[in-house]
N, C-alpha and C positions, 0 to 999 in steps of 0.2 A: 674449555671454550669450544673446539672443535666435537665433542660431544651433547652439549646446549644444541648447539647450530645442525647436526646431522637429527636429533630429536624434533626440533622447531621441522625440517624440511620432513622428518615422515608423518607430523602431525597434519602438514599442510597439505600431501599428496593423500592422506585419508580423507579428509573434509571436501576438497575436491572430487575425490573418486563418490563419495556419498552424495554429494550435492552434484553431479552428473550422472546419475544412473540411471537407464532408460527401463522402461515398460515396454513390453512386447503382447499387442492383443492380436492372437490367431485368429480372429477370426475375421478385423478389419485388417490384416496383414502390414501393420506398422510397428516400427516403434515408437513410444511420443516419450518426453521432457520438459521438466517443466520446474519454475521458477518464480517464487513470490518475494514481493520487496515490498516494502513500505516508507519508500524515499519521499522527501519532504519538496514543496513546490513555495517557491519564491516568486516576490513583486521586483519588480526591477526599478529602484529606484537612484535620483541621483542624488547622492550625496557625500559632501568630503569625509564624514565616520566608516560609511557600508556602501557598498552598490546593491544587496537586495535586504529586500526585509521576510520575516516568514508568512506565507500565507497559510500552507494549511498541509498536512500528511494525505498521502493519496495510495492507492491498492495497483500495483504494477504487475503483470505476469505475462509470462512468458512460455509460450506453449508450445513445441514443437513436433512436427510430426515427418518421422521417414521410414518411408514405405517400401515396401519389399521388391518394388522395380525400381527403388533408387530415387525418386520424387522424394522432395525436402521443400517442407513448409513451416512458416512461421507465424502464429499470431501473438500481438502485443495488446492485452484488454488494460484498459487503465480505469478504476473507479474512483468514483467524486461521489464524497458526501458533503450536503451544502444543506443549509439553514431555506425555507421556502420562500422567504425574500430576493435570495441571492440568484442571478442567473446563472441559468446552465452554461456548462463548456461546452465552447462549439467543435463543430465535428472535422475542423484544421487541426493537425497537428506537425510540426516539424522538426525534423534529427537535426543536433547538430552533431556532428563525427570529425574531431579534427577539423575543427572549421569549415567543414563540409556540409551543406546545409542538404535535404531533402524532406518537398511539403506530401503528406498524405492525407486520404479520407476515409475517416472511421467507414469499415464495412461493414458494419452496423453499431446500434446506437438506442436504448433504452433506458428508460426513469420510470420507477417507482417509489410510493411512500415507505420509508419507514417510518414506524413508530414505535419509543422504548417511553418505560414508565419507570418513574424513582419516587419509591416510597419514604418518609423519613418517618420515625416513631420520638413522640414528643411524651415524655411523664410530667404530669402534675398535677399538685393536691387538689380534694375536691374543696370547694363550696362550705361545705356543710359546716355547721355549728358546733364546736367543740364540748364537751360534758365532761366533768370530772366523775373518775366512779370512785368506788367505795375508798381506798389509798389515796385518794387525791389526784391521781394521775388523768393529764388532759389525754381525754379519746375523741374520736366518731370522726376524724381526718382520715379521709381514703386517697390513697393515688390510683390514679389515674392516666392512664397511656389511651392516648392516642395517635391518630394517622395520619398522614395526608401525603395524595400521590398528586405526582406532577405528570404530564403527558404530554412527551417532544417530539414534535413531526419533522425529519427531516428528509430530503430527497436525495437518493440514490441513484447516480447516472453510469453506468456501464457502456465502455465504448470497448470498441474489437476493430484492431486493423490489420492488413497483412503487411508482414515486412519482404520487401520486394530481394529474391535473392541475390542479386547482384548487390546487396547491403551487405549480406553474411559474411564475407569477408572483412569489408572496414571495423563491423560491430565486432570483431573476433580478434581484430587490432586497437581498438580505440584507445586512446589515452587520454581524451577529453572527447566525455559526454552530457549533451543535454537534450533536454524535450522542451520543446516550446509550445504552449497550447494559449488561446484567449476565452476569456469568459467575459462576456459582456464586450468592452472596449479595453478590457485591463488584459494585457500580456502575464504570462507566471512562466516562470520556469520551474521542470521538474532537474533535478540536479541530484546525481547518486554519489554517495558518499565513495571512500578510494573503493572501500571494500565493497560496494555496490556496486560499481564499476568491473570489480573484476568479479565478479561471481558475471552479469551480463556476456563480458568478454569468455570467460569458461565456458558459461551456457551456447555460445555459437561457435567457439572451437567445436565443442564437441558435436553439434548438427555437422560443422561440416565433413568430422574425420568418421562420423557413422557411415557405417557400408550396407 
């Protein structure tokens, strides 16, 4: 048992050490770190079965930079892809940290179209009039494949905010986190799973103990 448990603990102190290892560019004199999730964003609804329901998976990163006089900086990009109907998320967003609420404002803020194409291949007999030949056997039935492509325009919205240092600490402790953002008049929460949570919590350990 004691054996299980020292293997689990060195597998987990490699997966950390990999998933915090910094980049060092000479020539802009930083280190940077960085961290992608794809945590899912919830409606908050009331009811005695659930309190939320799912809305939709979102693009989360975490980008860090510290630089060789010791400046430590943070950006958090969060992308939305939405249906062209749907409204954009606005450019509010707010931590919750341990019940600790802070609102920020995307530092920038961009949308463009994407568009992806899905083809399907459909077989089927032709038309044509069947003949017997010489043995009796029915001929002159050809297959036939065909195509048909669908073309879905969805919007892609990229937000960028900076995480204010005096946060690096609480996000380097948290034990409950969430993101709260609104699109339209509808509130979503963004909500990281345990283990999204601590890879977060890892990622600002480590900015902070970078020298």
């Amino acid at each position: 048992m004691r054996t299980v448990t020292v293997i689990i603990a060195i597998i987990f102190l490699c997966s950390c050490s990999s998933l915090n290892r910094f980049t060092y560019d000479k020539y802009l004199q930083e280190h940077t770190l960085k961290i992608e999730l794809k945590p899912n964003a919830y409606i908050h609804q009331k009811s005695l079965l659930k309190s939320y329901s799912l809305y939709n998976s979102l693009g989360l990163e975490h980008f860090g930079k510290v630089s060789d006089s010791g400046q430590k900086t943070v950006y958090l990009t969060i992308t939305h892809e939405y249906d062209e109907a749907t409204d954009p998320p606005g450019s509010i967003l707010f931590i919750d940290i341990d019940d600790n609420h802070t609102k920020l404002t995307a530092h920038s803020q961009s949308t463009r179209q994407v568009v992806s194409a899905e083809t399907m291949l459909v077989d089927k007999l032709s038309n044509n009039e069947s003949t017997l030949d010489l043995e009796g056997e029915e001929n002159g039935s050809e297959l036939i494949r065909t195509s048909t492509t669908t073309l879905n325009t969805l919007e892609r919205t990229k937000q960028v905010y900076e995480i204010p240092v005096e946060l690096f600490e609480s996000l380097a402790s948290a034990r409950k986190l969430t993101f709260r953002q609104y699109i339209g008049n509808q509130a979503i929460d963004i909500i990281p799973t345990f283990s999204e949570r601590r890879a977060i919590v890892s990622f600002y350990r480590s900015i902070i103990q970078k020298q």
